[in-house]
C-alpha positions in Angstrom: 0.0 0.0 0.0 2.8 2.2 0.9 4.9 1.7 -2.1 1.3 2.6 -4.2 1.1 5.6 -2.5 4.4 6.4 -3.3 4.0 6.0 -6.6 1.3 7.8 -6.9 2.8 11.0 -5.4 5.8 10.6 -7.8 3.4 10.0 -10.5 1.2 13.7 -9.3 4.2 15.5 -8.4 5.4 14.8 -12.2 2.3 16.2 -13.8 2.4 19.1 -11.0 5.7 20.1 -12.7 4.7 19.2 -16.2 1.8 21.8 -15.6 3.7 24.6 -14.1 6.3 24.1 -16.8 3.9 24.3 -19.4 2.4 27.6 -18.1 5.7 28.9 -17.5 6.5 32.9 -18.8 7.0 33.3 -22.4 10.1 35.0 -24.1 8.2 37.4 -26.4 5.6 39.0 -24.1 2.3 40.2 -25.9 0.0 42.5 -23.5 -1.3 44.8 -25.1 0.2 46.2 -28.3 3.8 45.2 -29.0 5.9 46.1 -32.1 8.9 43.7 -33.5 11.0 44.5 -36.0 11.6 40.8 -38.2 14.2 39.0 -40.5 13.0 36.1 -42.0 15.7 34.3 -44.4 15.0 31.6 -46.7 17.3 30.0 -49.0 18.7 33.5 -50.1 16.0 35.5 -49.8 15.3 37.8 -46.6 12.3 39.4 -46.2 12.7 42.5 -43.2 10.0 44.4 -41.8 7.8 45.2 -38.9 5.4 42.7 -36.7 2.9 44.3 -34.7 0.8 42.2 -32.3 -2.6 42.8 -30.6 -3.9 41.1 -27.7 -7.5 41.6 -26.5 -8.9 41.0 -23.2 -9.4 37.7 -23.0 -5.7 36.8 -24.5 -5.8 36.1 -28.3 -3.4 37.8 -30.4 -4.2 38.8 -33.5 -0.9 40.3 -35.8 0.6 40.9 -39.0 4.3 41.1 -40.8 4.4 44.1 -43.2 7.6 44.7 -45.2 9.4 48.4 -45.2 7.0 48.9 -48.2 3.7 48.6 -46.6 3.3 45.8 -48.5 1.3 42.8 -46.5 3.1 39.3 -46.2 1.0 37.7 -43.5 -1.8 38.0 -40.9 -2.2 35.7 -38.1 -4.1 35.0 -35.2 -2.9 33.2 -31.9 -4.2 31.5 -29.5 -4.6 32.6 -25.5 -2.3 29.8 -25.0 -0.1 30.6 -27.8 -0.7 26.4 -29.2 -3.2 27.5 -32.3 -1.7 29.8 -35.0 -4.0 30.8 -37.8 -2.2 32.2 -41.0 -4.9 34.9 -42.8 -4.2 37.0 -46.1 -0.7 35.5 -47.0 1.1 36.8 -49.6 0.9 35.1 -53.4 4.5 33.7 -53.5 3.9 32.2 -49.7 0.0 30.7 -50.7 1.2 27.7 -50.8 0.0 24.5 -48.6 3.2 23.4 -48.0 4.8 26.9 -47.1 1.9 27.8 -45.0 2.3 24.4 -42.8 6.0 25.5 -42.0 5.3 29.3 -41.4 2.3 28.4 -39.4 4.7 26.2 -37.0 7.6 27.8 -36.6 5.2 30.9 -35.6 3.8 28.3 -32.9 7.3 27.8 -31.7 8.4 31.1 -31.9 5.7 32.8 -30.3 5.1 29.6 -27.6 8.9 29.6 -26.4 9.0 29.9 -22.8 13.2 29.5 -22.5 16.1 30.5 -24.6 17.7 27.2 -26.5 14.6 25.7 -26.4 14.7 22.9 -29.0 11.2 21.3 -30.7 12.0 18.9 -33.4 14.1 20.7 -36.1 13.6 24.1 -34.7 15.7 26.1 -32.0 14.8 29.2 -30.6 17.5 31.4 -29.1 17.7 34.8 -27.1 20.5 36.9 -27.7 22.2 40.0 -25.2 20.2 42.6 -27.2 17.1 40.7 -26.6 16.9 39.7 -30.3 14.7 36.3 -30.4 15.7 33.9 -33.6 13.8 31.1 -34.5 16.2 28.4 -36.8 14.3 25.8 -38.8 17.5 23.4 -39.9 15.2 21.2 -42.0 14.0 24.0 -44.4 16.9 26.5 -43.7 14.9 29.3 -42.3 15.9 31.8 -39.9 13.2 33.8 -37.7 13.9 36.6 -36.1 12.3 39.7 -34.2 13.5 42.3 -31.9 11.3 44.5 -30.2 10.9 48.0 -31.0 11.1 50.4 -28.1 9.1 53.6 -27.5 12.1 55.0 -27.8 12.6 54.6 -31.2 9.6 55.3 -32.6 
C-alpha cells in the first residue's frame, strides 16, 4: 500500500511540474500592443519588416508582418495559450499549402517559447544580449527573427 502511495505521489508531483512548466513565462511577451522588428531568411532570400501584435482582453493575439513597403506578407491570429496559429491574407508567393504548414509552426514555436535554447524537433529558438529572439528551422533552412521596437525609437 505504501509503495502505491508512493507512486502515486511521484506520478502527481510529475504532472504538477509538467503543468507549471507548461504555463511557465513566455520569451516574447504580448500584452497589449507590441511592435517587433523581423528577418526572415530563406534560401537566399530575406524578407525585413515590422510585426505588430494585438492582444485583446481575454488573451488572443491577432498580428501581422508588413515589409518596409507597406506591403502585406501575412496575418495571423494566436491562440490565448499561444498552441493554435492561424495564418490569414498571406502573400501570393507564400499561398502555398506546403509553405503555409512550415510558417504556421515555426510561428507556434516562436511565439510559444517559454526558454532561450529551447529545442522542438528541427527548430531552436534562441535569445541573444540585445534581446533579439531567432527562431532556426535546420530542416527547411529558415531563420526567424524579431527584436522589439522600443518607444524610444519610434
Amino acid at each position: 500500500m505504501a509503495r502505491l502511495m508512493r507512486r502515486c505521489l511521484l506520478l502527481s508531483s510529475l504532472l504538477l511540474m509538467t503543468v507549471v512548466a507548461e504555463a511557465g513565462t513566455f520569451l516574447l511577451p504580448l500584452a497589449g500592443r507590441q511592435q517587433y522588428s523581423v528577418l526572415i531568411r530563406a534560401r537566399g532570400v530575406e524578407l525585413t519588416g515590422v510585426c505588430i501584435i494585438k492582444t485583446d482582453s481575454v488573451g488572443d493575439s491577432r498580428g501581422a508582418i508588413v515589409n518596409e513597403f507597406g506591403i502585406h506578407a501575412l496575418d495571423f491570429t494566436l491562440s490565448a495559450d499561444r498552441r493554435r496559429v492561424r495564418l490569414q491574407n498571406v502573400m501570393p508567393q507564400m499561398d502555398r499549402w506546403y509553405i503555409r504548414r512550415v510558417v504556421r509552426g515555426d510561428l507556434r514555436v516562436l511565439f510559444g517559447a517559454t526558454a532561450a535554447g529551447e529545442r522542438k524537433g528541427r527548430r531552436t529558438v534562441t535569445q541573444d544580449a540585445d534581446g533579439t529572439l531567432t527562431l532556426t528551422n535546420t530542416r527547411y533552412n529558415i531563420t526567424y527573427s524579431l527584436k522589439k521596437i522600443d518607444d524610444s525609437q519610434r
